[in-house]
N, CA, C and O atoms as CSV, one atom per row, in Angstrom:
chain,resi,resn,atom,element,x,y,z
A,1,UNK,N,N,24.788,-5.719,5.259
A,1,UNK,CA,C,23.670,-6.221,4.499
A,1,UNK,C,C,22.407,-5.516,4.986
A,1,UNK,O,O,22.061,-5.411,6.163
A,2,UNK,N,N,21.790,-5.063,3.948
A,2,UNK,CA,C,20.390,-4.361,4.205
A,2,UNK,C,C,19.461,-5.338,3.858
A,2,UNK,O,O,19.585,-6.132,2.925
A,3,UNK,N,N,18.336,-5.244,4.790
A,3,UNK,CA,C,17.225,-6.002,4.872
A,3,UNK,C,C,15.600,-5.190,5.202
A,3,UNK,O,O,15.426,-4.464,6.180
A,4,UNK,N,N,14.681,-5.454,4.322
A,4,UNK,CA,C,13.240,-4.418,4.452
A,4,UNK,C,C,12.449,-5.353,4.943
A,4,UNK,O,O,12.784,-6.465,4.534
A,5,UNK,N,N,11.478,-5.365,5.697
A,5,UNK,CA,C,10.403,-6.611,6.249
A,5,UNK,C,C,9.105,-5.331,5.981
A,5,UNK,O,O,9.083,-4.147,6.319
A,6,UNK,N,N,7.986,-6.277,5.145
A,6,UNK,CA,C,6.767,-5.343,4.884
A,6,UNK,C,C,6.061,-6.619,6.012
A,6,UNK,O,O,6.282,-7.814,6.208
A,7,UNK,N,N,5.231,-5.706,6.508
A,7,UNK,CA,C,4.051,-6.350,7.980
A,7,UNK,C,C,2.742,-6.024,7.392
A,7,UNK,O,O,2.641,-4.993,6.727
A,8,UNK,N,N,1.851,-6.706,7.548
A,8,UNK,CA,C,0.328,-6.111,7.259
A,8,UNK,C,C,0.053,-6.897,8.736
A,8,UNK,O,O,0.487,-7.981,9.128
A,9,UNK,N,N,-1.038,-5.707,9.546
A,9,UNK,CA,C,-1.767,-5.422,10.651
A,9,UNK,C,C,-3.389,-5.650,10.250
A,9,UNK,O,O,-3.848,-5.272,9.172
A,10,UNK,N,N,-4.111,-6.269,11.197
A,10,UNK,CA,C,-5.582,-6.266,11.093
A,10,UNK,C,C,-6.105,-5.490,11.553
A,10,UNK,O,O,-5.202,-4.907,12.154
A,11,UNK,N,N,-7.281,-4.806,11.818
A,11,UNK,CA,C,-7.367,-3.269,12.570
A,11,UNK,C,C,-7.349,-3.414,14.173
A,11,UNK,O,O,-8.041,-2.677,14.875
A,12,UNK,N,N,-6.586,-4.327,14.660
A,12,UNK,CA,C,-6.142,-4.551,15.829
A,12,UNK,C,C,-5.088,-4.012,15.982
A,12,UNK,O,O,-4.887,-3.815,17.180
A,13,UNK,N,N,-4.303,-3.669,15.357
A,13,UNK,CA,C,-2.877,-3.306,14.944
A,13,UNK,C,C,-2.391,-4.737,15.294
A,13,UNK,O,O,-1.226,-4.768,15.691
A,14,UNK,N,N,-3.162,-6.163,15.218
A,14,UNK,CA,C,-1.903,-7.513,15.335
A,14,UNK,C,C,-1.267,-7.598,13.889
A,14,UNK,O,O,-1.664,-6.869,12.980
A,15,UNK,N,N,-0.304,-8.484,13.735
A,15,UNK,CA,C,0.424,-8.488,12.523
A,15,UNK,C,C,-0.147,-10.027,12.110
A,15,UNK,O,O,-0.294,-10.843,13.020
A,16,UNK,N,N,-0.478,-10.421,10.656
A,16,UNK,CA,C,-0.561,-11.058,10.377
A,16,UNK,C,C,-0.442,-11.963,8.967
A,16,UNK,O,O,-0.996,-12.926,8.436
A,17,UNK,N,N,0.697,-10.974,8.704
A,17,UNK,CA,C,1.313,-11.286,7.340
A,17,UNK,C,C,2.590,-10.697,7.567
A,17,UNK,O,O,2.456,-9.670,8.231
A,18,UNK,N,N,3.993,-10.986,7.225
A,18,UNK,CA,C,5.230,-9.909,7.199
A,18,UNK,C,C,5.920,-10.888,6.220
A,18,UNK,O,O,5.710,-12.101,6.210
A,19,UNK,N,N,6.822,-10.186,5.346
A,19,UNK,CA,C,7.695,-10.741,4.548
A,19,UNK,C,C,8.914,-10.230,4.553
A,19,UNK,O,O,8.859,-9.045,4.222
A,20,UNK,N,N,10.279,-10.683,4.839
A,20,UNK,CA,C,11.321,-10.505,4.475
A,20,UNK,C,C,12.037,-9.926,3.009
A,20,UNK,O,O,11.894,-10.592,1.983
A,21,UNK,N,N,12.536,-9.100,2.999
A,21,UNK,CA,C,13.121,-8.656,1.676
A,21,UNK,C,C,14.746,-7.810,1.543
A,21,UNK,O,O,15.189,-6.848,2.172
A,22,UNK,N,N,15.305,-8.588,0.525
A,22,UNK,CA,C,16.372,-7.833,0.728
A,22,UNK,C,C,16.479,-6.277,0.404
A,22,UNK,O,O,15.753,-5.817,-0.478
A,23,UNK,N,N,17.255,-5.558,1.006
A,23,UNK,CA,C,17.308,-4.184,0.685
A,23,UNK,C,C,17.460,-3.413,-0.649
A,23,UNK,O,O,17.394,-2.220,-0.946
A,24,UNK,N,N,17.606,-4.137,-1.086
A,24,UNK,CA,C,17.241,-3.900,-2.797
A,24,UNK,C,C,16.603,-3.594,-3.616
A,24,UNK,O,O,16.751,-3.068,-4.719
A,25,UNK,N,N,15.271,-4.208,-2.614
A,25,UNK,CA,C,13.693,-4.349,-3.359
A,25,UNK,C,C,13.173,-3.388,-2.898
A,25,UNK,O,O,13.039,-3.038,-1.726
A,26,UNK,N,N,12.658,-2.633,-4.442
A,26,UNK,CA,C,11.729,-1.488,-4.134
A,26,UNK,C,C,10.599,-1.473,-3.376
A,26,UNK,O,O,10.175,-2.597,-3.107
A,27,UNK,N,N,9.854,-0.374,-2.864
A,27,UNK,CA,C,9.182,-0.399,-2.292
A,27,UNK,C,C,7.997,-0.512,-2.775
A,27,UNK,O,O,7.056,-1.114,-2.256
A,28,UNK,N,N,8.011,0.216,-4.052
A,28,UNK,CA,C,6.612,-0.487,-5.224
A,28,UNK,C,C,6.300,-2.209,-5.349
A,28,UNK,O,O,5.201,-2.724,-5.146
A,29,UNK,N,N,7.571,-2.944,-5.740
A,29,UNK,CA,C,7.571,-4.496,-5.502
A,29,UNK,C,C,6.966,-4.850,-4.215
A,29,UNK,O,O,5.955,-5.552,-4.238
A,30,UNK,N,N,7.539,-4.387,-2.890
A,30,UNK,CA,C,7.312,-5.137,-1.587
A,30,UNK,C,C,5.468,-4.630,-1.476
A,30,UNK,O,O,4.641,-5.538,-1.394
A,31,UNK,N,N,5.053,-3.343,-1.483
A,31,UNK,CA,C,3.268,-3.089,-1.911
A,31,UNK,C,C,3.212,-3.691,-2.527
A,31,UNK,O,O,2.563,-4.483,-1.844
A,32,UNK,N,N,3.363,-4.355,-3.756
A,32,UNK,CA,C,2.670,-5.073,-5.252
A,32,UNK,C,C,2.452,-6.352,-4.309
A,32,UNK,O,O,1.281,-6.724,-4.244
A,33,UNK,N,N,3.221,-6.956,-3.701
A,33,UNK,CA,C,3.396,-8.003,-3.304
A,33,UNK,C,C,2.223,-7.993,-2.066
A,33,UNK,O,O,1.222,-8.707,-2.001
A,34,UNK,N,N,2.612,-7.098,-1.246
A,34,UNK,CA,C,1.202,-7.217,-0.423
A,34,UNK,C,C,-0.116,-7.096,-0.916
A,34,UNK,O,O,-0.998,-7.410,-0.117
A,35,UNK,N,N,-0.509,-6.671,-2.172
A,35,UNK,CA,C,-1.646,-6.363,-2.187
A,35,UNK,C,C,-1.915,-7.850,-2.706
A,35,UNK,O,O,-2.890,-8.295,-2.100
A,36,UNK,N,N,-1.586,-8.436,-3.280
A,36,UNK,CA,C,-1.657,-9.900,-4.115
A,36,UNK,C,C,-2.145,-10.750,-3.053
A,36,UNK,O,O,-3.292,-11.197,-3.020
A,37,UNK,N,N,-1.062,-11.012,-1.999
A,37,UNK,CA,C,-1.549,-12.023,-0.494
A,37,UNK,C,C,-2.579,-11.655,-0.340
A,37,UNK,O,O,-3.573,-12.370,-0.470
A,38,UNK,N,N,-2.605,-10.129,0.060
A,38,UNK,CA,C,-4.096,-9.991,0.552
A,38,UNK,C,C,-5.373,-10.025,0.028
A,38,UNK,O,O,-6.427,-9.935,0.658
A,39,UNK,N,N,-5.151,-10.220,-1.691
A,39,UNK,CA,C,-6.349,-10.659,-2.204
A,39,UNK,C,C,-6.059,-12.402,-2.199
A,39,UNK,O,O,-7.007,-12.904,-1.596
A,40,UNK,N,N,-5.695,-12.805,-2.371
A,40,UNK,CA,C,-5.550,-14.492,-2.615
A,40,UNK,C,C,-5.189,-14.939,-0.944
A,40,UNK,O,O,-4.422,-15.877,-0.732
A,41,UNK,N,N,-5.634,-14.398,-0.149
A,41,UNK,CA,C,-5.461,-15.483,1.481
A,41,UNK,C,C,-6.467,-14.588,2.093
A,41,UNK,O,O,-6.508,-14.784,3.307
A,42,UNK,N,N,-7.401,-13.557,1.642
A,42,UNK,CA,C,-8.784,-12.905,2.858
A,42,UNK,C,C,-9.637,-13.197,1.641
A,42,UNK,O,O,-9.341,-13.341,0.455
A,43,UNK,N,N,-10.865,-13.244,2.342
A,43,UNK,CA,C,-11.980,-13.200,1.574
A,43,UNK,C,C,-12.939,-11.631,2.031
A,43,UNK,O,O,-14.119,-11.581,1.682
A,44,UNK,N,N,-12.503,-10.788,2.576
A,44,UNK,CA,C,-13.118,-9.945,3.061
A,44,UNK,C,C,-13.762,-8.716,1.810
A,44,UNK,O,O,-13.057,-8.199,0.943
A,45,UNK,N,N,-14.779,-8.537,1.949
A,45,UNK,CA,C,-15.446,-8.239,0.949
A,45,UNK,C,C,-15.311,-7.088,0.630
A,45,UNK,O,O,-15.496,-6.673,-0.514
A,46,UNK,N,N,-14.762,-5.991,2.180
A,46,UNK,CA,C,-14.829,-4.297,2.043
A,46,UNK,C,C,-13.237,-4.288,2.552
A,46,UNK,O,O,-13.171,-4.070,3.762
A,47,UNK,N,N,-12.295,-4.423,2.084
A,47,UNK,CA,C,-11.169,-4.321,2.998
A,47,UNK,C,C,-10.188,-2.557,2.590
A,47,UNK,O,O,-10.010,-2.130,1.449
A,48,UNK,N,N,-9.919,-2.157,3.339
A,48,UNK,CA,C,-9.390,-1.298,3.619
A,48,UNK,C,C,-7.936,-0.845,3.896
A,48,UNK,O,O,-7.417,-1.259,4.933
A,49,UNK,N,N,-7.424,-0.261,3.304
A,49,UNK,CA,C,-5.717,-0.279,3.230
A,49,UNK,C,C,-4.970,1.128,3.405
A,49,UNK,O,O,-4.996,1.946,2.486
A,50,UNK,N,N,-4.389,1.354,4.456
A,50,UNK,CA,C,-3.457,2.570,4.947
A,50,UNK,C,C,-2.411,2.485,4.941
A,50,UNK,O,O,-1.734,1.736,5.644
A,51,UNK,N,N,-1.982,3.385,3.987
A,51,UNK,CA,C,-0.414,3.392,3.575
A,51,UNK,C,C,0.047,4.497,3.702
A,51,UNK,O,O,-0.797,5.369,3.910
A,52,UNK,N,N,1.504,4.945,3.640
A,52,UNK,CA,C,2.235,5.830,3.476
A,52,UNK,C,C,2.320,6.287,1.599
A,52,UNK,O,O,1.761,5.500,0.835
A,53,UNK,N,N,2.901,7.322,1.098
A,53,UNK,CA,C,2.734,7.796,0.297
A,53,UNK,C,C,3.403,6.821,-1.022
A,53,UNK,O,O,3.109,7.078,-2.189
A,54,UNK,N,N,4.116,5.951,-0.736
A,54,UNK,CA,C,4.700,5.337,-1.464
A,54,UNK,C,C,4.034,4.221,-2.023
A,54,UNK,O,O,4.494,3.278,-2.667
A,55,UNK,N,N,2.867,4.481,-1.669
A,55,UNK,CA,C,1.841,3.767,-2.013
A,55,UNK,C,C,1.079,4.039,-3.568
A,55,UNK,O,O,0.533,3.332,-4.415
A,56,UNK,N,N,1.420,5.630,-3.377
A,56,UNK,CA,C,0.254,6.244,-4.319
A,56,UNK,C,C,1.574,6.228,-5.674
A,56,UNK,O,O,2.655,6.783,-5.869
A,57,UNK,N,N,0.834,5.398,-6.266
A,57,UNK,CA,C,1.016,5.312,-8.117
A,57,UNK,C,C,0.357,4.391,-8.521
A,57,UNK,O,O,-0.144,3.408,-7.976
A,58,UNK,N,N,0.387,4.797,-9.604
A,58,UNK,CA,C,-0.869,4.115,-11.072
A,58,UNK,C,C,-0.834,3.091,-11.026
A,58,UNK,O,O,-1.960,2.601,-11.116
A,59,UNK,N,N,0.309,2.060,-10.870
A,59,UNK,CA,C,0.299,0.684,-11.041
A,59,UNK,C,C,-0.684,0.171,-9.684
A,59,UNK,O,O,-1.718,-0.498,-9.677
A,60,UNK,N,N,0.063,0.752,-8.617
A,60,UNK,CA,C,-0.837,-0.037,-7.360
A,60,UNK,C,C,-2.731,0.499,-7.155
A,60,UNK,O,O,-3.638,-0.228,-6.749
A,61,UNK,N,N,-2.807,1.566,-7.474
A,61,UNK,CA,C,-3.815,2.040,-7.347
A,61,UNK,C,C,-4.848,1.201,-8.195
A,61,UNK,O,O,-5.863,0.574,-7.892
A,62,UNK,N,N,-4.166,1.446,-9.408
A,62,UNK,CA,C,-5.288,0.625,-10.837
A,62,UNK,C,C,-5.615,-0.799,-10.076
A,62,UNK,O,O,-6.786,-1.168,-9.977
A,63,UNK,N,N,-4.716,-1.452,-9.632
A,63,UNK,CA,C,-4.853,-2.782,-9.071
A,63,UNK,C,C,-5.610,-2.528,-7.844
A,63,UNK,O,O,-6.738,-2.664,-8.318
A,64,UNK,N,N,-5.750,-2.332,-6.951
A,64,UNK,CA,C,-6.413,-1.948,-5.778
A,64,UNK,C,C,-8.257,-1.740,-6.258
A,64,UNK,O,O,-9.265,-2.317,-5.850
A,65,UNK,N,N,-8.035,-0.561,-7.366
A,65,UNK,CA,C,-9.167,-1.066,-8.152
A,65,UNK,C,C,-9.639,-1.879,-8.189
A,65,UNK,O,O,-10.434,-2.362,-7.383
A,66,UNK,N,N,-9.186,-2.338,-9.372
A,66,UNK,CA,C,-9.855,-3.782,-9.432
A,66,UNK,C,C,-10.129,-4.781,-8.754
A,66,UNK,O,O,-10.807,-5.771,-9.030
A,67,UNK,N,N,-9.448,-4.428,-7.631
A,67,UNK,CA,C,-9.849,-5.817,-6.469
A,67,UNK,C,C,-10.856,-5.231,-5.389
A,67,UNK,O,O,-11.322,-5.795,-4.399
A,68,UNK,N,N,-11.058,-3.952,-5.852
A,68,UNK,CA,C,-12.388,-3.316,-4.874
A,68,UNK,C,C,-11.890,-3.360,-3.530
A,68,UNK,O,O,-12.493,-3.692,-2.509
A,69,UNK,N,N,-10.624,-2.953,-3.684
A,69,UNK,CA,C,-9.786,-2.756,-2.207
A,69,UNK,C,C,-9.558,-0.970,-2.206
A,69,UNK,O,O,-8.892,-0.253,-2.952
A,70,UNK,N,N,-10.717,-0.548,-0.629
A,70,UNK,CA,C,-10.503,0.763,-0.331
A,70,UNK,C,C,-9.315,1.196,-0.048
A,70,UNK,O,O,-8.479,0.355,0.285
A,71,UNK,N,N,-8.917,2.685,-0.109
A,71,UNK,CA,C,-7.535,2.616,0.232
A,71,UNK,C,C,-7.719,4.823,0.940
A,71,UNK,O,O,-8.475,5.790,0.841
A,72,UNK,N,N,-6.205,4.334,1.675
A,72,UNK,CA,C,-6.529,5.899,2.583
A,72,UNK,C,C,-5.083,6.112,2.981
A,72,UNK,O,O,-4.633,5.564,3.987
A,73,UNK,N,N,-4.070,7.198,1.917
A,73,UNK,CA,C,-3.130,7.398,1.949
A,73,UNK,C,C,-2.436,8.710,1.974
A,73,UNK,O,O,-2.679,9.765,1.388
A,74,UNK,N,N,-1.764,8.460,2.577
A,74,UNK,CA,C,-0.808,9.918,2.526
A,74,UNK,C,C,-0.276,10.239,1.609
A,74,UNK,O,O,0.679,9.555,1.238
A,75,UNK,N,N,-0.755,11.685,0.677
A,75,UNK,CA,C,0.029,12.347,-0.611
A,75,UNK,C,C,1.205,12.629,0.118
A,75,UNK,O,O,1.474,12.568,1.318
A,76,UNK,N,N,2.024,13.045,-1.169
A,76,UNK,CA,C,3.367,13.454,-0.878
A,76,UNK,C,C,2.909,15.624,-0.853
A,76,UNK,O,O,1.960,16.259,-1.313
A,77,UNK,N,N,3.954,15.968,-0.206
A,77,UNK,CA,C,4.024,17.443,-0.267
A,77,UNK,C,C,4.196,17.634,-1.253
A,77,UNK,O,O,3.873,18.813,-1.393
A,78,UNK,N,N,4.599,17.169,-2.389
A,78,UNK,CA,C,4.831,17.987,-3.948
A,78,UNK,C,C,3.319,17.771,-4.268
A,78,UNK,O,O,2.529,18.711,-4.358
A,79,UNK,N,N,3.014,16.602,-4.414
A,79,UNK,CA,C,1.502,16.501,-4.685
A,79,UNK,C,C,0.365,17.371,-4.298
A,79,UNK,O,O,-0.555,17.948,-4.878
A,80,UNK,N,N,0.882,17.207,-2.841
A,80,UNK,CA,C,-0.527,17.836,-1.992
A,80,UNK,C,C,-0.895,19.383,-2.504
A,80,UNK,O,O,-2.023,19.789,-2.785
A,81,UNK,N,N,0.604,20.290,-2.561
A,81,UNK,CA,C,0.826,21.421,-3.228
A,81,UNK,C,C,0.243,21.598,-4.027
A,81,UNK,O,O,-0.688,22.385,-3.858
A,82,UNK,N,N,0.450,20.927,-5.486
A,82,UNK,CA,C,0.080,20.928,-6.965
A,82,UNK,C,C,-1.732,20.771,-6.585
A,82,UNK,O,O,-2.479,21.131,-7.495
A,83,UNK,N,N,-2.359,20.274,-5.340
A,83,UNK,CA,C,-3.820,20.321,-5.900
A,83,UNK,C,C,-4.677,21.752,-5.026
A,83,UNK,O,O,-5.833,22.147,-5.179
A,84,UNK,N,N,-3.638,22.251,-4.145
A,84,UNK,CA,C,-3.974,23.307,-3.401
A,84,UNK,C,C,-3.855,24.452,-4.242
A,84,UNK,O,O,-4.334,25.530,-3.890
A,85,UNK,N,N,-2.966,24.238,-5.849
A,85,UNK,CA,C,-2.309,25.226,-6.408
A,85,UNK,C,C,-3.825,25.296,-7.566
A,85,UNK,O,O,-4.125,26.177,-8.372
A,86,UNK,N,N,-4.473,24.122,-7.260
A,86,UNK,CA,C,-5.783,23.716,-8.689
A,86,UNK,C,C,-6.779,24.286,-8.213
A,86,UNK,O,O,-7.358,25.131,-8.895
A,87,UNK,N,N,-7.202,23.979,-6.989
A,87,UNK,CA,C,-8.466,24.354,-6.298
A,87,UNK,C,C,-8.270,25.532,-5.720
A,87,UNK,O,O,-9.106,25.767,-4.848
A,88,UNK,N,N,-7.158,26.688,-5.948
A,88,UNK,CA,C,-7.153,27.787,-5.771
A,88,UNK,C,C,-7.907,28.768,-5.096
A,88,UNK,O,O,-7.562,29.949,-5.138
């Protein structure tokens, strides 16, 4: 049996949110899911979010938006490529 646990850290690195998930659940779901807690249980006005690349798509981003939640993530190498290939 596979099992995923998503943790959110305060910039202490303490943990103060983690959720259990079975191995099943994408990794887009288990982010969707964190970003939700963390708007409906902080009231923090500038909050800030570091993720790994699996972070970066339209659905989570647009939402992050709108909740005026900063964010600071790692592109993927296909990505990073394609904008080194723009700005030429």
């Amino acid at each position: 049996m596979q099992k995923g646990i998503h943790t959110i850290c305060d910039g202490n690195s303490i943990p103060f949110y983690s959720k259990a998930y079975d191995g099943n659940v994408s990794d887009m779901v288990m982010n969707c899911d964190s970003i939700e807690f963390l708007n409906s249980h902080t009231d923090i006005g500038d909050r800030l979010l570091i993720a790994d690349c699996k972070m970066v798509a339209g659905d989570i981003i647009g939402r992050m938006l709108e909740l005026g939640t900063y964010f600071i993530m790692k592109v993927s190498t296909k990505f990073s490529g394609k904008i080194m290939q723009e700005r030429g």
